[in-house]
C-alpha positions as CSV (number, residue, x, y, z in Angstrom):
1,X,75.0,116.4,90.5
2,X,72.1,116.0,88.3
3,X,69.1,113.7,87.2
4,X,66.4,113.7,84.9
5,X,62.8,113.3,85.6
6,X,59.4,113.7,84.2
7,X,56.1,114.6,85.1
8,X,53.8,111.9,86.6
9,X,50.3,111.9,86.3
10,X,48.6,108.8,87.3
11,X,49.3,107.5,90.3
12,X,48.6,104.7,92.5
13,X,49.3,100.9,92.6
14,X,48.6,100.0,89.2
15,X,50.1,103.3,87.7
16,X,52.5,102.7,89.6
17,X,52.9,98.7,88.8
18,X,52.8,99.8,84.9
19,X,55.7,102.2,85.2
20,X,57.9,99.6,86.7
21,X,57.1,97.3,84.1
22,X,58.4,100.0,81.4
23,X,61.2,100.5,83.0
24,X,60.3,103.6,85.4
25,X,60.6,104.4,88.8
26,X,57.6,106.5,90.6
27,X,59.2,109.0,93.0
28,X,57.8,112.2,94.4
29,X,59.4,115.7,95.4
30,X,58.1,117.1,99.0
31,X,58.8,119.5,101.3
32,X,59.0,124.0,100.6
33,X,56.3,125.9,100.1
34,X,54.6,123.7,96.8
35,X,52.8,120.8,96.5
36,X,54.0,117.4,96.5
37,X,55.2,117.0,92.8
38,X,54.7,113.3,91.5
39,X,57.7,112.5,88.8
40,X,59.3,109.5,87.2
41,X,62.5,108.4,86.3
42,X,64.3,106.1,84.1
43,X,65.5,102.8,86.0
44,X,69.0,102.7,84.7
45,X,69.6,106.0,84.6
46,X,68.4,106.4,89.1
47,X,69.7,102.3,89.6
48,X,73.4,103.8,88.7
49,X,73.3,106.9,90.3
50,X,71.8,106.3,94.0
51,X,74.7,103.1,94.1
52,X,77.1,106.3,94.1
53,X,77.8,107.4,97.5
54,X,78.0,110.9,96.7
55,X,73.9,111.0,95.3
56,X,73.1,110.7,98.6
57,X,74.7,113.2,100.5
58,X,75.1,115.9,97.4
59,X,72.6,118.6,96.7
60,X,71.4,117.4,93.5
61,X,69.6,119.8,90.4
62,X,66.4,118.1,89.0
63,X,65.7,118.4,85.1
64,X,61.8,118.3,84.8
65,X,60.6,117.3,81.6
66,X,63.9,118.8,80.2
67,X,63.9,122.2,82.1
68,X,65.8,123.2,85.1
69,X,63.4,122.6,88.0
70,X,65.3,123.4,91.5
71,X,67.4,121.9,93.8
72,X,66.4,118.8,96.1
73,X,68.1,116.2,98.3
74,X,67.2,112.5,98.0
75,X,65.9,111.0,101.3
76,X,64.5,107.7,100.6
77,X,65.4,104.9,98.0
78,X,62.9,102.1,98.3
79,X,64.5,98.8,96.9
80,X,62.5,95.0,95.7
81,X,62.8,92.7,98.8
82,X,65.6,90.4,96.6
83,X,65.7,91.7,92.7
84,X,68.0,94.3,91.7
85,X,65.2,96.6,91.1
86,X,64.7,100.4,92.7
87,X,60.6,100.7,93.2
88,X,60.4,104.0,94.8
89,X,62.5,107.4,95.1
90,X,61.4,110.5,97.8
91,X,63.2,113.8,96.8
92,X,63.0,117.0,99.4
93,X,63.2,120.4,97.8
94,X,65.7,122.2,99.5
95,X,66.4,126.2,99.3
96,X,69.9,127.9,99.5
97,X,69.0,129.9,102.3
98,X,67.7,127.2,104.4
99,X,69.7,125.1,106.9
100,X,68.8,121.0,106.1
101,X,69.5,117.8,108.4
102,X,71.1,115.3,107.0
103,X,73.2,112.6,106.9
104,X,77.1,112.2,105.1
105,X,78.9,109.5,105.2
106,X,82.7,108.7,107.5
107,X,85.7,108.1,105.2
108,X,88.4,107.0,108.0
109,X,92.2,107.4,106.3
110,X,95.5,106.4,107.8
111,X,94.5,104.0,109.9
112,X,97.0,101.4,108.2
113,X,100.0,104.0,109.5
114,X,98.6,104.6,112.7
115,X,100.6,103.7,115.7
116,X,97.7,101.2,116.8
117,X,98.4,99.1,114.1
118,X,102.3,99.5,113.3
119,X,102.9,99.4,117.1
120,X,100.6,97.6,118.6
121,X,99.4,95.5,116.1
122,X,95.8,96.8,116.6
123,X,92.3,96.1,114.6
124,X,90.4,99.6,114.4
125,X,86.4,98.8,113.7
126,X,84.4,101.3,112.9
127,X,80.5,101.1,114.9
128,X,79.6,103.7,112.7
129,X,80.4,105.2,109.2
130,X,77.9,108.1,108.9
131,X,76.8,111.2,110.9
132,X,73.8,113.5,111.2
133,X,75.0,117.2,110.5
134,X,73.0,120.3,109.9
135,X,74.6,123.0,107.1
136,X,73.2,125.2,104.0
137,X,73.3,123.5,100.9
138,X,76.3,125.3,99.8
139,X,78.2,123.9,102.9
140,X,77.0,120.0,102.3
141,X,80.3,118.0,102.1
142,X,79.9,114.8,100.1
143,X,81.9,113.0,102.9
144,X,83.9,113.8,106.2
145,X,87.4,112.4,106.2
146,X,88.4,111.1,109.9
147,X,92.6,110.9,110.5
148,X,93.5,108.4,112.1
149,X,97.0,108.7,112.0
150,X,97.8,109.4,115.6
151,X,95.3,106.9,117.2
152,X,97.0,104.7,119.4
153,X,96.3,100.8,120.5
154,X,93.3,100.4,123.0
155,X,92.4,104.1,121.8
156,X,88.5,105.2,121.3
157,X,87.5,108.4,119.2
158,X,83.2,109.3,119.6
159,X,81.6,111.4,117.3
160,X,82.6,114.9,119.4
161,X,85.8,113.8,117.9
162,X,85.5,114.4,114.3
163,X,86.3,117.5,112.7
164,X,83.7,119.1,110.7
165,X,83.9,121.5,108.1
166,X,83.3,125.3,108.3
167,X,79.4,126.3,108.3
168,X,79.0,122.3,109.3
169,X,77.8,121.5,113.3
170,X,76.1,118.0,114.9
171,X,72.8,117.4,115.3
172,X,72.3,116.8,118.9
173,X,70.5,113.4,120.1
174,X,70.6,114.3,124.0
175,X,74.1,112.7,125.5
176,X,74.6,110.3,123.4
177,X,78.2,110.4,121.9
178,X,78.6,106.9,119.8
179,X,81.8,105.6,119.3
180,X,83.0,106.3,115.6
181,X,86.7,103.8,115.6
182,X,88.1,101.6,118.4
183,X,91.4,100.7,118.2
184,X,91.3,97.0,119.8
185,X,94.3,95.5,120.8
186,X,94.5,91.7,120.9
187,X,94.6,90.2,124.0
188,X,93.4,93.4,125.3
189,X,90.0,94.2,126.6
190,X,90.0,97.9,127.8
191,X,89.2,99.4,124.5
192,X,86.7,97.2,123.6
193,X,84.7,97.5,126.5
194,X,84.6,100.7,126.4
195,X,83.3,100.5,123.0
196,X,80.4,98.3,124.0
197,X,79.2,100.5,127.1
198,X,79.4,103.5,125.0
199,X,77.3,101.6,122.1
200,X,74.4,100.7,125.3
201,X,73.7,104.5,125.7
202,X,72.5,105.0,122.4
């Protein structure tokens, strides 16, 4: 994916304060071997495009004051406490030959055909509906689909559970392994609670 940006030279508050009111957004590139690069961007144009899940978990090319200018990943989207309005944007530059952390978000398919529901008449919640990962760029899925087409009433799948792409692996956070979908039977309490204890050792 791609976005436009241009240089930024004065900053602070009130540079920043008079960019919003022309319809910019400040934002700032970080992280390789260079400097912090202060840019800005056009509010429509980065209002529409970090809404999109894929914007955030896509390795996206900046266009600098019309010239190709790298690679980066976004990492922070600051929002107005109740307007519609982004105030603030953090790029990190990333490099092709260098792993990144991030995060990608769950997409959880077949659930409506699983056995816990047809059978058993389940509700599957999901606790969680993204995961930290560590790949190259070039291995960065937009998403990682979870089947739940076999999951059965009163059934509990953690994050160990999913299946990650190739070049793709977990970061690790200690033994924590959250629960990712619980199949909860009405009337039933064993999957639930299992749910819950495994949600206190996070």
């Amino acid at each position: 994916m791609q976005f436009n940006a241009t240089s930024r030279g004065n900053k602070g508050t009130s540079a920043s304060r008079r960019l919003r009111r022309e319809g910019r957004v400040p934002a700032i590139v970080y992280g390789g071997n260079a400097e912090p690069l202060n840019i800005e961007l056009d509010h429509n144009e980065i209002y529409h495009a970090v809404r999109k899940e894929e914007f955030h978990a896509s390795i996206l090319d900046m266009q600098l004051d019309g010239k190709a200018a790298g690679t980066v990943l976004l990492r922070a989207v600051q929002w107005h406490p109740y307007k519609q309005q982004v105030l603030h944007v953090d790029f990190q530059r990333v490099s092709k030959s260098e792993r990144i952390t991030t995060k990608v978000p769950l997409h959880f398919i077949n659930g409506d055909v699983s056995p816990a529901v047809k059978l058993s008449a389940a509700v599957i919640t999901h606790p969680i509906t993204e995961i930290e990962i560590i790949c190259l760029p070039a291995d960065l899925p937009q998403a990682i689909e979870v089947d739940l087409a076999e999951m059965v009433g009163g059934a509990v799948l953690h994050v160990s559970d999913v299946k990650l792409p190739e070049g793709v692996t977990l970061t690790q956070h200690g033994d924590v392994n959250p629960v990712i979908a619980n199949a909860q039977v009405k009337g039933g309490g064993a999957a639930e609670a299992e749910g819950e204890g495994d949600a206190d050792t996070e």
